[in-house]
N, C-alpha and C positions, 0 to 999 in steps of 0.2 A: 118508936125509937129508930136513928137509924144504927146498922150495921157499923163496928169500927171498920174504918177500912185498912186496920192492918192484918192484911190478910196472913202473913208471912206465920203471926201468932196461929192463926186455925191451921197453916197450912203443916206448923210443925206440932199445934196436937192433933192431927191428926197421924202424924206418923210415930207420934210417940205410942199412941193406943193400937197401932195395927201394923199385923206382923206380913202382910202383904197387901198391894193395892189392888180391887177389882175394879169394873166396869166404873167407866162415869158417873159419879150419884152412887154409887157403890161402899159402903165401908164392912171392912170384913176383919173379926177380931177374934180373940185366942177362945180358947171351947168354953160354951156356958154353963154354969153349975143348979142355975133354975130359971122361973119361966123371966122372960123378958121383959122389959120396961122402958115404955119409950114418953121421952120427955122435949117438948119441942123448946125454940126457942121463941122468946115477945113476936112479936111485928115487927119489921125495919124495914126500911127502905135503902134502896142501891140506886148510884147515879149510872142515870141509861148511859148508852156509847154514840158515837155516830151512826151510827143504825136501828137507834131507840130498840136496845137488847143489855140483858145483863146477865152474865152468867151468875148459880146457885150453886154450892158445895156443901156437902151431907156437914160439914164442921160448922157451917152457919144456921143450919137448923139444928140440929142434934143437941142438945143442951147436956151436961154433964150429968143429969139424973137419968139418963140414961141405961138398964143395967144389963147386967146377961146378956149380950143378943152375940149370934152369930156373925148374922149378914145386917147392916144398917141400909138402908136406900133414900132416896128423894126423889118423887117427879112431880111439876118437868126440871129439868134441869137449867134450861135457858128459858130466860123468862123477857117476851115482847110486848112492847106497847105498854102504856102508861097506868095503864086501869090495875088495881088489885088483882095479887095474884096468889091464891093459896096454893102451898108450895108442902107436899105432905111426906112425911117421915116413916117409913115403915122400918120395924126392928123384927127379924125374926129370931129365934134362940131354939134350942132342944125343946124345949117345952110349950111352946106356942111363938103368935106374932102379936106385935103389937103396935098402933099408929097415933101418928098426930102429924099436926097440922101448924105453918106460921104463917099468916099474909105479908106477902113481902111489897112493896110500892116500886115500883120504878121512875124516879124522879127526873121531867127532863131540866137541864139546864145550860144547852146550849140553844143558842140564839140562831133563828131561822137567817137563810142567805139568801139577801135582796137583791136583784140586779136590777138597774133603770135603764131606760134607753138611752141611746147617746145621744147629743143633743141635733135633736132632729130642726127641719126646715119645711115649709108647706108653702105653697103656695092659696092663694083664696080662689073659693069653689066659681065657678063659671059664672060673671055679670053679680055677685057678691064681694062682702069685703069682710066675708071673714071664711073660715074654713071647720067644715065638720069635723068632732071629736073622731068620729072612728077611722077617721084617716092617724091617728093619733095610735103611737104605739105604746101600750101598756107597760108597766114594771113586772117583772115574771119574781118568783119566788118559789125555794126548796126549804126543807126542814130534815131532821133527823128521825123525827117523829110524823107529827100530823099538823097542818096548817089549818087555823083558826079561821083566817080572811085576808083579801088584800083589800083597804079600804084608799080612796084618794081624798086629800084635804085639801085647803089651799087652790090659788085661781077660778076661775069661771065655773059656775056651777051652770051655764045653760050648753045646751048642746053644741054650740058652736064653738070657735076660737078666734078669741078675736086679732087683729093687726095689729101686728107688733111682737113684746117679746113676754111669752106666760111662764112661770115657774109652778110647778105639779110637785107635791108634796106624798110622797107614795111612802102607806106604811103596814106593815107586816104583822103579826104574833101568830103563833103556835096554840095548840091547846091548853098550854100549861104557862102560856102567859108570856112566854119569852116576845119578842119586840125588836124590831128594825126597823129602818125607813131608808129613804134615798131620795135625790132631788132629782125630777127632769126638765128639761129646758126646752122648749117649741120657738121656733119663730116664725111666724106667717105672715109671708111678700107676698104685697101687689105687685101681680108683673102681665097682669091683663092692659092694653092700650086702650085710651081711651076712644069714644065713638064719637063722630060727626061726618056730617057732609060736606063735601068739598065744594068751591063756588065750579064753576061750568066753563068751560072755554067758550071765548068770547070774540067777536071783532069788532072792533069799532071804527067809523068809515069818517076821512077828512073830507070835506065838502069845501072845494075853497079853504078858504084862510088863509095867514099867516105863518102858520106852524105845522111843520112835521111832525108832532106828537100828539099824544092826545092824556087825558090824566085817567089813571086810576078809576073805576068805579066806587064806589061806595058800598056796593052790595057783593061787590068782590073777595069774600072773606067768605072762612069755613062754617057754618051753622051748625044747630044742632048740637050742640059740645057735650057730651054726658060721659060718667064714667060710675064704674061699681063703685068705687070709692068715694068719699063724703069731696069736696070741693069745685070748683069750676077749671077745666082744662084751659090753661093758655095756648095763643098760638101765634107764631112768628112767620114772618114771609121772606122768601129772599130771590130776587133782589128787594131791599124795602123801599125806592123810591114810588114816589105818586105818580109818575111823569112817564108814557108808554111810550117809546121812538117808533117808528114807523117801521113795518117788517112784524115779524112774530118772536113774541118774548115768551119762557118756559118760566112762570112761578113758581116754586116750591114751598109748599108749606109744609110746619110743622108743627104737631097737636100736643101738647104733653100735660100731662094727670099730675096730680099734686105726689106722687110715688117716684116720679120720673119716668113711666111707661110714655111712648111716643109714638103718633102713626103719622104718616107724611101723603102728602098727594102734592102732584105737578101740573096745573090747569094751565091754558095757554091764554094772551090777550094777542090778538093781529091786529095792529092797526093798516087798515088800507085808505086809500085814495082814490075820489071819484077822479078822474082825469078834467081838464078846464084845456077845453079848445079856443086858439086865439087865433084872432083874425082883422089885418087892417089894411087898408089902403092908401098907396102917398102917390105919387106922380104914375099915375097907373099900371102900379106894381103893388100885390098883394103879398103878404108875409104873415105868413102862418105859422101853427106851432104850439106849446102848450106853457099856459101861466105857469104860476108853483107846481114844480114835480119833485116829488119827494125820490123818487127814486130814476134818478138820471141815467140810471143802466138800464132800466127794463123796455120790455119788448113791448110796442105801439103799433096800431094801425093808423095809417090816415089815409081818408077818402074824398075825393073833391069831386061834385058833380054838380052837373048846368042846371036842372030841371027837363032840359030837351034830351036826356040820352045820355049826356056824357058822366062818365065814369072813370077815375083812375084811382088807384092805389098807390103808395109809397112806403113801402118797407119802413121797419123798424131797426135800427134808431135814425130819427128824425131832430137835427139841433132843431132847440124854437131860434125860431128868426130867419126858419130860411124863405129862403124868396122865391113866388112864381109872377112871370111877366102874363099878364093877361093882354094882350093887342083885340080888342073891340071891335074895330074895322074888319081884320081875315077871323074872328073869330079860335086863337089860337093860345095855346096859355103854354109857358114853357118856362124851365126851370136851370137859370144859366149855371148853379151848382151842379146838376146833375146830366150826365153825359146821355142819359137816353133822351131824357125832353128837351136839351140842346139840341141834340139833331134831329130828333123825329115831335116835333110841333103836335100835340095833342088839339083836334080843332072841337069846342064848346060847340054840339050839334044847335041846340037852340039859339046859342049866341048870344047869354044869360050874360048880364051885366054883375050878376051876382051869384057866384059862386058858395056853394055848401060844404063847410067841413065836417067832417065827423073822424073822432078817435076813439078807437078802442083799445082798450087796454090789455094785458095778459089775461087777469082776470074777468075779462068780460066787460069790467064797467065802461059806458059810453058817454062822452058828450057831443053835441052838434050843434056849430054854430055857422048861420048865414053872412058870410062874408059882406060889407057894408058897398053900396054903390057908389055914392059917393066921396069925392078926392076929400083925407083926412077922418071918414067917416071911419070906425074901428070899432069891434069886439075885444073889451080888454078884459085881460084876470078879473076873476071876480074874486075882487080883495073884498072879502067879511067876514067875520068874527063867526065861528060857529056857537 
């Protein structure tokens, strides 16, 4: 049975039958006239506290057959934890003592207190795409008494977590059955970039032609594309034309993973130009210089020699078209634009009807060609398709 719990009744017979209070568990009453008789009460049970305790009073065991005693007692007094707990009666009186015994139960029924985590954020473990549980923060739990288990239900039962968003089912009891639960919430971002290789810088050389540019390679593009996560990384280029001008262009590309992670690299294309020496003859005056120059400002060599010894140079820049008079008879070649070969007459040691040009360019590259002997005879651009 349990216990009424109006206690207010025991606590006033208890001062009806006793003419003073003693100790705790104590009952002390008027003088006995024979031997004593002590009578307990059934079994009951008391609902525990928050600190799974319940206190005992000599009026909840003491039952009214009770007779004669002097001093009544109980121990223990306070009774812990949930298990049976005989709870025993001593009566003493003038003429002897006398005992018994109630088992009293202490019932819990309050409910343990669950806390879950807040809703937490992961990222996925290194070159994977999902993330280990023990990075995973548990649901903690207290009780008033003694805790049963914390069990988890619900989501992924393998050791990982996968991408995306998981709900965790976390649930509680006590010894005595009472039960909680709580919801927690994970979310696990890809924010790993994805991998590949970037193409190579590159230059690519105009020979002749028609055109100052040159197109695009085809193998010019990032390879290798992988990523921890399931799909195939895209990637953009910028600038996106096919079409390279001449000079050095900076590409950027950009890699990005089906998550939106992105890695970039900046590979260079140069396009350069071999240089095309020109060279032609009309009423015995040569005009030298250079076919298609992509680049009209840079810096040029030109060299002009007999085969017999002679040698000159001509500073850079050089218009094409400009003009040197070769005179064949004194052997002398001179250049009525420029004021040094105006006056000081360069004389062809050999007295080579045919003069050699050659240019070189900033970078190095050279072309040389032999000036034509005869009148209308010419070296021109080498106009062709690369």
């Amino acid at each position: 049975m349990k216990f009424p719990s109006s206690a207010l009744l025991c606590f006033l017979a208890y001062f009806a039958d006793t003419v003073r209070a003693g100790p705790a568990g104590t009952r002390t009453t008027k003088t006995a006239t024979s031997n004593p008789n002590a009578v307990c009460a059934a079994d009951f049970t008391l609902d525990a506290n928050h600190l799974c305790q319940a206190p005992v009073t000599v009026c909840q065991i003491n039952k009214n057959g009770s007779s004669d005693p002097t001093t009544t007692t109980i121990s223990p007094t306070l009774l812990t934890g949930t298990a049976q707990t005989p709870v025993t009666l001593t009566v003493k009186g003038k003429y002897g003592v006398k005992t018994c015994s109630t088992r009293v139960t202490l019932i819990d029924n309050i409910t343990p207190v669950i806390t879950c985590p807040t809703p937490q954020e992961l990222t996925t473990d290194p070159s994977k795409c999902t993330a280990n549980t023990t990075r995973f923060a548990p649901a903690t739990a207290t009780d008033n008494c003694a805790l049963a288990a914390i069990g988890v239900t619900g989501g992924p039962t393998a050791p990982v977590l996968p991408l995306g968003v998981s709900w965790y089912n976390f649930q509680v009891s006590d010894t005595s059955s009472n039960a909680a639960s709580c919801t927690a919430i994970v979310t696990v971002k890809d924010k790993e970039k994805p991998t590949f290789t970037c193409p190579a810088s590159t230059t690519l050389v105009i020979n002749g032609g028609k055109s100052c540019s040159k197109s695009v390679p085809d193998s010019f593009k990032p390879t290798g594309l992988g990523d921890n996560c399931p799909g195939i990384p895209t990637w953009t280029r910028s600038p996106p034309s096919n079409t390279v001008p001449y000079g050095t262009t900076v590409y950027n590309f950009t890699v990005t993973d089906a998550n939106g992670n992105s890695g970039t690299c900046a590979p260079t294309i140069t396009v350069a130009q071999n240089p095309v020496a020109k060279c032609t003859k009309k009423n015995g005056i040569y005009t030298i210089g250079l076919g298609m120059n992509c680049n009209p400002g840079g810096s040029f060599t030109y060299e002009l020699t007999d085969g017999g010894g002679f040698k000159y140079s001509f500073s850079s820049p050089l218009a094409s078209g400009t003009q040197f008079k070769y005179d064949k008879q004194s052997g002398t070649i001179t250049d009525a634009s420029r004021v040094d070969m105006a006056t000081t007459p360069m004389t062809l040691k050999g007295k080579a009807s045919r003069p050699t040009l050659k240019v070189t360019a900033a970078d190095g590259r050279v072309d040389t060609v032999t000036c034509p002997s005869s009148e209308g005879g010419h070296r021109e651009l080498r106009d062709f398709e690369e």
